[in-house]
C-alpha positions as CSV (number, residue, x, y, z in Angstrom):
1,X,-16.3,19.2,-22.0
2,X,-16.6,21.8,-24.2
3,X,-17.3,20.2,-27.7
4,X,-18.2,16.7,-26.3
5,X,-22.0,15.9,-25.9
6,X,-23.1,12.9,-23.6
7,X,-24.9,10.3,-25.5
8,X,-28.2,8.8,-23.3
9,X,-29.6,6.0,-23.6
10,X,-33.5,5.8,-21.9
11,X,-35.2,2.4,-21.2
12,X,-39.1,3.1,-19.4
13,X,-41.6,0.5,-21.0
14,X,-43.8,3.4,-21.1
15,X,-44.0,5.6,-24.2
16,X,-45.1,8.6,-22.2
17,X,-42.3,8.9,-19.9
18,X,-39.2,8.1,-22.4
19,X,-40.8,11.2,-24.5
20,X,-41.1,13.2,-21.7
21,X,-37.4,12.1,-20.3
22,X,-36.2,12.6,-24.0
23,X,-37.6,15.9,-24.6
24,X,-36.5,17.1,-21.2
25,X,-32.6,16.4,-20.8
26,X,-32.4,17.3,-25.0
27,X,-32.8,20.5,-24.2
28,X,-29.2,21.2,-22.6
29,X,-27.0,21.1,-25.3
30,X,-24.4,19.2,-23.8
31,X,-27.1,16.1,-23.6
32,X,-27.8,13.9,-27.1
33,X,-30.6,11.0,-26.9
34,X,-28.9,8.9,-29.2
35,X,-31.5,6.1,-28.4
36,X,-35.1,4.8,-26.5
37,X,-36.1,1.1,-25.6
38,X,-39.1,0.1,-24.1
39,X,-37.7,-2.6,-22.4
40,X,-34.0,-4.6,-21.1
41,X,-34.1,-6.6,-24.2
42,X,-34.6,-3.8,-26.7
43,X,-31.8,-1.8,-24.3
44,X,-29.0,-4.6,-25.3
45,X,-29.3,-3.7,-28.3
46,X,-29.1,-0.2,-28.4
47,X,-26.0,-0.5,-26.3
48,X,-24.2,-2.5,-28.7
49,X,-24.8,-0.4,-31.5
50,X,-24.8,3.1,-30.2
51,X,-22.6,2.6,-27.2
52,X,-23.9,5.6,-25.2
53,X,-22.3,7.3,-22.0
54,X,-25.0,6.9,-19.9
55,X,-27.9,4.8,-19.6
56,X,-31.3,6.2,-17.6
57,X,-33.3,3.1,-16.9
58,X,-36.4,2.7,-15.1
59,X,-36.4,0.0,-12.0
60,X,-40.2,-1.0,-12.8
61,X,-40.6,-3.3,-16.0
62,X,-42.2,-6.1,-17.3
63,X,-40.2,-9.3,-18.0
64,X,-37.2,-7.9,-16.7
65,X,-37.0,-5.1,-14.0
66,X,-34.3,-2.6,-13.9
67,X,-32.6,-4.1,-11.2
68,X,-31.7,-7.5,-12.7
69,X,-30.9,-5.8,-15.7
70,X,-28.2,-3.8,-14.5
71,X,-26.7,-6.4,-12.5
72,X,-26.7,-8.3,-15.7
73,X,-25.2,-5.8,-18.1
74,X,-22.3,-4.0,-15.4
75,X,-19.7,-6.6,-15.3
76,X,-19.8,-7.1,-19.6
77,X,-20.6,-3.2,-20.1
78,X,-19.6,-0.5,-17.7
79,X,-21.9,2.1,-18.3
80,X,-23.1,5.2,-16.0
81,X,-26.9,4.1,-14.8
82,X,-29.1,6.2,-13.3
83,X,-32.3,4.8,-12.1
84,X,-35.9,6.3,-12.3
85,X,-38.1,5.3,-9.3
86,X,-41.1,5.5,-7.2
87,X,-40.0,5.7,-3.4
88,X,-39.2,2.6,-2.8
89,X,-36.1,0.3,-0.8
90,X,-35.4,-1.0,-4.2
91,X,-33.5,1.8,-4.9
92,X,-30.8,0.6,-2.7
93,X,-31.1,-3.0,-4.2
94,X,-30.3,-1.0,-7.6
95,X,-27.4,0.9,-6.3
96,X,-25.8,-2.4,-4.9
97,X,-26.2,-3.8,-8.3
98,X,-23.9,-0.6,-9.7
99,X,-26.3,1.8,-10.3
100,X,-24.7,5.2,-10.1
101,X,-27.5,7.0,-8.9
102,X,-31.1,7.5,-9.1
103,X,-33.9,10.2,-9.3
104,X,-37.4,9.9,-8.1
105,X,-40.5,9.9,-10.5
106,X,-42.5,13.4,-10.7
107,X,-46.0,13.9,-10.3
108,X,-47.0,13.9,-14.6
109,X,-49.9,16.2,-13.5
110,X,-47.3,18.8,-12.1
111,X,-45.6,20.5,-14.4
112,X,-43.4,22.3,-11.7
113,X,-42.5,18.3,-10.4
114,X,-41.7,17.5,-13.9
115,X,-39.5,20.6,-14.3
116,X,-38.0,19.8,-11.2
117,X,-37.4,16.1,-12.2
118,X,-35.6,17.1,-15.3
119,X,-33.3,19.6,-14.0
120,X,-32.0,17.1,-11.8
121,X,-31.5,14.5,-14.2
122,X,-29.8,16.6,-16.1
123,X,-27.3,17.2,-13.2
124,X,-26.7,13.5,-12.8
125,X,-26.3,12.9,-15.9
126,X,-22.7,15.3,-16.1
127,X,-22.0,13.2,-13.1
128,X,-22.6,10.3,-14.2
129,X,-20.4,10.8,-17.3
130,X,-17.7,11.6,-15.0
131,X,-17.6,8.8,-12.6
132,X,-15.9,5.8,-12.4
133,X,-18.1,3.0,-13.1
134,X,-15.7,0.2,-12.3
135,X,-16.1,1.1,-8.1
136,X,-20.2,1.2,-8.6
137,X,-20.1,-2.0,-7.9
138,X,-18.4,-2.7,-4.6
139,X,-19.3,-6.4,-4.2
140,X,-19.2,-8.2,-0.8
141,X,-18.2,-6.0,1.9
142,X,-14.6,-5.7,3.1
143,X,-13.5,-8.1,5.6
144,X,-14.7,-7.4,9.1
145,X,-11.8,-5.6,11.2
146,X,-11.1,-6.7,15.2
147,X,-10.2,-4.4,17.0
148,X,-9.1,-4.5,20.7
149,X,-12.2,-4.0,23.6
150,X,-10.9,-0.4,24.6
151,X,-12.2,2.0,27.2
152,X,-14.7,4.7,25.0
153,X,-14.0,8.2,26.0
154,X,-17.3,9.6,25.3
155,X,-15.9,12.7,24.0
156,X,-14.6,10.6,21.1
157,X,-16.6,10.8,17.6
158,X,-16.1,9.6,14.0
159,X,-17.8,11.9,11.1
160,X,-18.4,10.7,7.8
161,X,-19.5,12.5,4.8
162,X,-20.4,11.3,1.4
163,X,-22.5,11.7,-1.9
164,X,-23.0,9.8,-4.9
165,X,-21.5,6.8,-4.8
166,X,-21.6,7.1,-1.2
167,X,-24.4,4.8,-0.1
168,X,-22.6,1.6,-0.9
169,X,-19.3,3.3,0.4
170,X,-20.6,3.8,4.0
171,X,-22.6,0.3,4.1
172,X,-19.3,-1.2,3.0
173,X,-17.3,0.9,5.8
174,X,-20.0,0.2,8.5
175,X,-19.9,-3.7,7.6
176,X,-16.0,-4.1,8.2
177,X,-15.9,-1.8,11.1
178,X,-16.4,-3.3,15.1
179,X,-18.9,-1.9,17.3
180,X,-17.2,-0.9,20.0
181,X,-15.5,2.1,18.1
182,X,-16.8,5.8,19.0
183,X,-20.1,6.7,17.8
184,X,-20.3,7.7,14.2
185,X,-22.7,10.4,12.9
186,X,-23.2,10.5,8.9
187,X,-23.9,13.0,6.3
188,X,-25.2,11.9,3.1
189,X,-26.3,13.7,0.2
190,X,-30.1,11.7,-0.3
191,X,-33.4,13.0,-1.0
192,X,-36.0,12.7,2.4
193,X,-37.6,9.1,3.2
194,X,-34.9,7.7,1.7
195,X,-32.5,8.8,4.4
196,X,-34.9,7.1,6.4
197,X,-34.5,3.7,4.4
198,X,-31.0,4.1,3.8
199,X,-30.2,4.2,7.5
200,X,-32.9,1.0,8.1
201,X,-30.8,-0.8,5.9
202,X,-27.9,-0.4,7.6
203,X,-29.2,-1.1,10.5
204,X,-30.8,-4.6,9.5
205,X,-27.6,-5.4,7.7
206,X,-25.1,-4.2,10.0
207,X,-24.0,-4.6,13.1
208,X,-24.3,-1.2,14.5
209,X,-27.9,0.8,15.8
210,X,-28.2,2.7,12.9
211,X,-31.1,5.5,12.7
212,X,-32.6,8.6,11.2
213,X,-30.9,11.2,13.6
214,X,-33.6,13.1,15.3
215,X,-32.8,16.5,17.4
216,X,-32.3,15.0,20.9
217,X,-30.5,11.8,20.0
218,X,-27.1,11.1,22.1
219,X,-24.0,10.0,19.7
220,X,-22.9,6.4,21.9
221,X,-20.8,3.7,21.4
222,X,-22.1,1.6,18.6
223,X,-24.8,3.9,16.9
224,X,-24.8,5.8,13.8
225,X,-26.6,8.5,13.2
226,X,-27.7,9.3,9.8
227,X,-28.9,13.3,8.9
228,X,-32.3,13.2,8.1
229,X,-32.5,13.9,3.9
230,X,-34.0,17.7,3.5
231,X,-32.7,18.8,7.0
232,X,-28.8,19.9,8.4
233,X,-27.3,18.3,11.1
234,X,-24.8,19.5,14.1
235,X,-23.7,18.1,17.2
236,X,-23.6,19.7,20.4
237,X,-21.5,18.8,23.1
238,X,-23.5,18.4,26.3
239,X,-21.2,17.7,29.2
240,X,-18.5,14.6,28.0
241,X,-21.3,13.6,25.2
242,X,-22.5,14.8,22.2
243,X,-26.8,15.4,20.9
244,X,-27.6,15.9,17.6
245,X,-29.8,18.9,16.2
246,X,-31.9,18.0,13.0
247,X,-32.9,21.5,11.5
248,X,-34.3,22.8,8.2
249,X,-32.4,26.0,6.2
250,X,-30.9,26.8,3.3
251,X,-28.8,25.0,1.8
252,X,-25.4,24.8,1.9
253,X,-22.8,24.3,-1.2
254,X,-25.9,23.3,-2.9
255,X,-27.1,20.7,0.0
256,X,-29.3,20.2,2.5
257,X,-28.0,18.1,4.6
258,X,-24.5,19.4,4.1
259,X,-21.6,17.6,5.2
260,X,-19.8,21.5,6.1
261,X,-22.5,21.9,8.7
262,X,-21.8,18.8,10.5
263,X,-18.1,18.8,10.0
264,X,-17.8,22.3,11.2
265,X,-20.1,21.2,14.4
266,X,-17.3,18.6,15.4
267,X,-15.0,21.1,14.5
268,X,-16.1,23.6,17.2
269,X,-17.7,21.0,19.5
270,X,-15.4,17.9,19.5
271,X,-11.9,19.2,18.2
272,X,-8.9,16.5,18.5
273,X,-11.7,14.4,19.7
274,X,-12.9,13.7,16.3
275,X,-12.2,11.6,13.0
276,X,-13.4,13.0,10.0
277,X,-13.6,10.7,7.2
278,X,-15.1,12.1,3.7
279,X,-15.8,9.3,0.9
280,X,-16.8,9.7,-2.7
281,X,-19.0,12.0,-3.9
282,X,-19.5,15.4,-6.6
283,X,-18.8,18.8,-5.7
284,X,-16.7,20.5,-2.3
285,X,-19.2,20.3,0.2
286,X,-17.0,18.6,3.1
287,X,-13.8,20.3,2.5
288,X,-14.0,23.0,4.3
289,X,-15.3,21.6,7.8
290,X,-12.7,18.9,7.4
291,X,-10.0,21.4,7.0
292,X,-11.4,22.7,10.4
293,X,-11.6,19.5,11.9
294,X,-8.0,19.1,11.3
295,X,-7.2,22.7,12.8
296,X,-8.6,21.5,15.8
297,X,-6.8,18.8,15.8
298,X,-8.8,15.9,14.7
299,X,-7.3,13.1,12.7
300,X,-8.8,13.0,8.9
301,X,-9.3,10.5,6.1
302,X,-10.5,11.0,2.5
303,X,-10.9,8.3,-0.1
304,X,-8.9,8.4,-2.8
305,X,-9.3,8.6,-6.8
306,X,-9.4,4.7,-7.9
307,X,-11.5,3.7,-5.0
308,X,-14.3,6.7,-5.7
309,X,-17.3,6.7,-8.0
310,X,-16.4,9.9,-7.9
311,X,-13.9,11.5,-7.0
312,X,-14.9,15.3,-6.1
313,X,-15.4,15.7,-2.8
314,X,-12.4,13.8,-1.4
315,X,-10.7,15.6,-4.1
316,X,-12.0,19.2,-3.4
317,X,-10.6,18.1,0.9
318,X,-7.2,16.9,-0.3
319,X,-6.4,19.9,-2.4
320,X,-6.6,22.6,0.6
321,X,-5.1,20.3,2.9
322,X,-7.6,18.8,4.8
323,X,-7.1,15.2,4.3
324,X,-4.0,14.0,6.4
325,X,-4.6,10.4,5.2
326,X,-6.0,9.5,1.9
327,X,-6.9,6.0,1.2
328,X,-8.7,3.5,-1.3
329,X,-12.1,2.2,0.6
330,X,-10.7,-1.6,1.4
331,X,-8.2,0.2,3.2
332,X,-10.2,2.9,5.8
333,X,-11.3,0.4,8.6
334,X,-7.8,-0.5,9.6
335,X,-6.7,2.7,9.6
336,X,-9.6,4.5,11.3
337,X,-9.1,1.8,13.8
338,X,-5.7,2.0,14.1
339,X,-6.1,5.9,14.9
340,X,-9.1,5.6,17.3
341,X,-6.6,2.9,19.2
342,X,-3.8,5.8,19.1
343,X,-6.1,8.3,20.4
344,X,-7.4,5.5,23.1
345,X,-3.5,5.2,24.2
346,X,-2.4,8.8,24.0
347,X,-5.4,9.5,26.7
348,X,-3.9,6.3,29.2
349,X,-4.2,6.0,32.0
350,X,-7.5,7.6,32.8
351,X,-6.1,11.5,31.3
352,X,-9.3,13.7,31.3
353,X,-9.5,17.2,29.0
């Protein structure tokens, strides 16, 4: 990108906080404020005649709140969003709208918080100019798949990892898959509390048990268990079943929760019992444990380019040769159905390992 700046555009109806955002991400010099609105209205505008690569736009204004506005402005412009945000479930709202991504207000009386905040804008931004806008906005959920009432080996597990873009990815997976597949444990890159509400939200809107894994909890047959946001996650295999272990360290590939920690957990704990599946996301956390989960013999899936906001991580996996199948999103359900079914069959009548 060498030569190419990203052109921002920052909407916050207050004063202090676009001068604070503007002064913050200005000074990387691949990052140009090109443009500030105080509100939706005055953001139209600015679109049209600075067309900028990426919009930050706060969820909390008057008339019209950040929300409405980008479900509004998506479909006619498809521009990068990131939302700013108190900790709130609106976040989620904001992502289904085709947000990209989203950073949580700092304390203004902390300079270290503001620091903080900045320095990961500035991250999402480069993301955000990099991702593909037109799969932000996933729409209704796939079509739910059947799938046969099969006897569950409880041996059997599906892993999923996933970063930005991610969120909607998994809700959309979850929402088309049936219950009475293997459980499903889930790594996603999300700051803590809102791994909390991310998983409560799939759990009110989907049809499986869906919690915030704590160390202790038993992977079963229609739950999904979602790593808690500042803490790694393994499994353990205890007899024929699998508990989870929520713990806090450093993190890994830049994460905490990292999807190589789980994956490499079902690796060494699960082998051919196991489905991997890694969705969109930035960076190459993932690729390594699903390379392992393959050398065990687990069957693997990874999302392909069109079908990613971004496509890094399923990228990062199909380049060493971890990803045996690699598929657009609509696509994953049947398959991952139709491999769990295989693996059901191969283990007929009544084979134990």
């Amino acid at each position: 990108m060498t030569g190419k700046r990203i052109k921002v555009l920052i909407v916050d109806d207050s004063a202090v906080s676009r001068e604070i955002i503007s002064r913050g991400i200005s000074s990387d010099p691949q990052i140009k404020v090109i443009a500030k609105a105080a509100n939706p209205f005055e953001a139209r505008d600015e679109i049209l005649k600075y067309n900028p690569d990426v919009m930050i736009c706060d969820i909390e204004m008057p008339r019209m709140n950040g929300i409405e506005f980008v479900r509004q402005l998506i479909p006619q412009y498809p521009l990068p969003v990131i939302m700013v945000t108190t900790v709130s479930k609106a976040v989620f709202d904001a992502i289904n709208a085709g947000a990209v991504d989203f950073v949580i207000k700092p304390d203004m009386q902390s300079v270290k918080s503001v620091e903080n905040f900045i320095t990961e804008l500035i991250e999402k931004i480069k993301i955000a100019d990099s991702s593909n806008v037109s799969q932000t906005k996933i729409g209704n959920p796939l079509l739910a798949i059947s799938a046969e009432q099969k006897h569950i080996n409880k041996r059997q597990i599906i892993a999923i990892g996933a970063s930005t873009g991610g969120t909607e990815a998994i809700y959309s997976l979850l929402k088309s898959l049936p219950v009475n597949i293997p459980g499903i444990v889930v790594t996603q890159h999300i700051p803590p509390v809102f791994s909390y509400m991310f998983a409560e939200r799939l759990n009110n809107f989907t049809n499986f048990v869906v919690k915030e894994a704590e160390t202790g909890d038993y992977v079963e047959q229609g739950k999904v268990l979602v790593a808690p946001g500042d803490q790694h996650m393994k499994i353990k295999r205890v007899g024929n079943r699998y508990k989870a272990i929520c713990f806090r360290g450093e993190k890994v590939n830049g994460h905490c929760p990292s999807v190589d920690v789980l994956f490499q957990s079902v690796a060494e704990e699960a082998g051919e019992y196991a489905i991997g599946i890694i969705l969109t996301g930035m960076g190459c956390d993932g690729a390594k444990g699903l390379l392992a989960m393959r050398k065990k013999g687990a069957k693997t899936i990874g999302q392909d380019e069109k079908s990613s906001v971004v496509y890094g991580m399923p990228k990062a996996a199909f380049s060493i040769g971890a990803v045996e199948k690699q598929l657009p999103l609509v696509d994953i359900p049947k398959i991952l159905c139709k491999l769990w079914s295989n693996r059901v069959r191969e283990r007929e009548p009544g084979v134990r390992k």
